[in-house]
N, C-alpha and C positions, 0 to 999 in steps of 0.2 A: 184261191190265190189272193184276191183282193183282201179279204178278211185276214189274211196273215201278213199281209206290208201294214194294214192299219194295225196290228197290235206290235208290231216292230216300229213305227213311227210311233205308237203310242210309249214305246220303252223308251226312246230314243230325249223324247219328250220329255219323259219322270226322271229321265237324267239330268237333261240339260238343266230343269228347273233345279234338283239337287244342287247340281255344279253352283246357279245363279243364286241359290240360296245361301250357301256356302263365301263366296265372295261378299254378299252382304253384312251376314259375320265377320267377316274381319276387317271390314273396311270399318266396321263403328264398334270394335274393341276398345276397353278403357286400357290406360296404361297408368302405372304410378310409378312413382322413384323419389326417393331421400337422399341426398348430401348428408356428408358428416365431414369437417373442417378438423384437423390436429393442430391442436397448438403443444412446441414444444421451446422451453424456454431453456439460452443455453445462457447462464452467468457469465458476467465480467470477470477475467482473469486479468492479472500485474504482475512481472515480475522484474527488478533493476539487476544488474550487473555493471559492474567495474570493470577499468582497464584494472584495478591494481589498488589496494589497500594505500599504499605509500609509494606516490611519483618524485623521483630523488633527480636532480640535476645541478648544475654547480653555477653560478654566475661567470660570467667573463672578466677576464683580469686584464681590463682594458684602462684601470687608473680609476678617480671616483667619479658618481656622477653613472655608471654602467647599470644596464639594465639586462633582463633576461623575461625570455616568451615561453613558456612553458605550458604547454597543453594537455589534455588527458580526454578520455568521454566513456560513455553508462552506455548499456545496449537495452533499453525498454523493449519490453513483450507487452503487446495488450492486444484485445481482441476487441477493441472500440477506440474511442477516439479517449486521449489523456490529459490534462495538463500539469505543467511544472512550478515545482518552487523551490528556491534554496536558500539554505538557511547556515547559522554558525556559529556556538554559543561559547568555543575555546578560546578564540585570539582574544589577548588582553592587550589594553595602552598600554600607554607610555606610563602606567599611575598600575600598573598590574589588576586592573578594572575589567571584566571583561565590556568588547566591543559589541559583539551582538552582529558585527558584520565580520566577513573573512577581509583579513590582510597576513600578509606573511608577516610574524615576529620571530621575537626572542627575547630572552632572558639578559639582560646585562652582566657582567663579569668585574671584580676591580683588578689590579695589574698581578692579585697573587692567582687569579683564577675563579678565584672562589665569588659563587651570584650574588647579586644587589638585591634584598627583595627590594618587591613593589617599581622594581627598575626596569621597561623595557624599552626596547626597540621596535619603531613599526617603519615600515617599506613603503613607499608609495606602491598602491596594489591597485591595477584596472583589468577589465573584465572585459569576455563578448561572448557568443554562446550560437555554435551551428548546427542545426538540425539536420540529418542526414537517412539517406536508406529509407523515404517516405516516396508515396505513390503521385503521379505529378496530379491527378483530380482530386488528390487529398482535400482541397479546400481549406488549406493551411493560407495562415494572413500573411507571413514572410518564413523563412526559414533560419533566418540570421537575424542577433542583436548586438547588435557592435560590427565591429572589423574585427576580424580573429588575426589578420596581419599584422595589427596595429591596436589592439585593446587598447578602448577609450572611456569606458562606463564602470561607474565607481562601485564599490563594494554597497553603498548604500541602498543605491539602485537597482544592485543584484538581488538583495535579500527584500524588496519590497513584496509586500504582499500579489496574489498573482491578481485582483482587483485592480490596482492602483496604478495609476498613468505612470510608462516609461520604466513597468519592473519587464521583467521578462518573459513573460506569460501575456501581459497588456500588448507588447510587439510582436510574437508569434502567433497567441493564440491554440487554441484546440489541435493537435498531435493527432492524425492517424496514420499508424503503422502502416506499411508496405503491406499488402495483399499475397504478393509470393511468398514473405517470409515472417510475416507477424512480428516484426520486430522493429523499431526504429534507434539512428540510434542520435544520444546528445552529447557535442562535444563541447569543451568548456578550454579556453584559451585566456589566460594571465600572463600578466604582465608587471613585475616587477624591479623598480629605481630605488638603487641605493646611493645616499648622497655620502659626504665626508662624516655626517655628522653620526653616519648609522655604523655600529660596533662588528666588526668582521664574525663572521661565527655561522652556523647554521639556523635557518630560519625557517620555521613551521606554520602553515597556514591549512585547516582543513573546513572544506565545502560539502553540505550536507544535499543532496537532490533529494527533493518529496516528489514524488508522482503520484496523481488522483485517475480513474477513471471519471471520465464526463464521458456516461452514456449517451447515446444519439438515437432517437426513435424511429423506425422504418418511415423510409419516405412513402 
């Protein structure tokens, strides 16, 4: 009986020490593991849209001296931040020259109908320009340049380069699109005074928008 508990404590024994060996195994196991990072790059997209080819309205027949606010705006897509320039290589002076800047003209007429060349007419033409449908941490500089109630900013300083102090780009700065809907949009509000001295008739003025992407690097 004796000699059979000692070989039963002897098993009992060759176990536990398995077990204990066992745990030492795996307590000092190596382990290895690799990362791999994806990079997938998604391109800049742009696309402009119009209210409309040709915004048509009529001045008010309030005697000379009457003026008219006439507004219109472009619905930009971009998928980064953009900016603006506009530009106008149709309107001619008074000398059938072209201006280089938008003003509302026209062609001159003598009393049979028939045009003057080299004769035009030019409008007192002012500008302002509101950005709309942007996200409010956009980190846009202003949204507005001018009064769009009141256009105050001249044709000249419209078409200034987007670099240069006081064009329209220099006071808004860098465009990003709304988040919900990838799109922003730019309205554009003139204003033109006709005095006694400017010839009744239809009068044509057309504004070009460039939009650029200006990529932005992950913060």
């Amino acid at each position: 009986m004796k000699k059979r508990l000692l070989n039963v404590m002897a098993i009992v024994m060759a176990l536990g020490m398995v077990f204990m060996a066992g745990n030492v195994w795996a307590a000092n196991s190596d382990e290895a593991s690799a990362s791999l990072t994806f990079e997938l790059d998604n391109p800049p997209h742009i696309t402009v849209a119009s209210d409309g080819d040709v915004i048509e309205t009529a001045m008010d027949q309030d005697g000379f001296g009457n003026s008219k606010l006439v507004s219109t705006s472009w619905t930009v897509g971009c998928n980064n931040a953009f900016e603006i320039e506009f530009s106008d290589t149709t309107c001619l002076n008074t000398s059938g020259v072209s201006l280089g800047e938008p003003t509302f003209y026209k062609q001159d007429v003598d009393a049979q109908g028939a045009t003057i060349a080299s004769k035009y007419d030019n409008l007192d033409t002012k500008f302002a320009i509101e950005i709309t449908n942007i996200d409010g941490d956009s980190g846009i500089t202003s949204s507005t340049w001018g009064t769009k109630t009141e256009p105050e900013k001249s044709p000249t300083h419209l078409v200034l380069g987007h670099a240069l102090e006081n064009s329209p780009y220099d006071t808004i700065g860098p465009i990003m699109t709304a988040d919900a809907t990838g799109v922003a949009t730019v309205g554009i509000y003139t204003k033109a005074t006709a005095t006694q001295q400017d010839q009744s008739g239809d009068y044509d003025m057309a504004v070009t928008l460039t939009v650029t992407v200006e990529e932005k690097g992950d913060s």
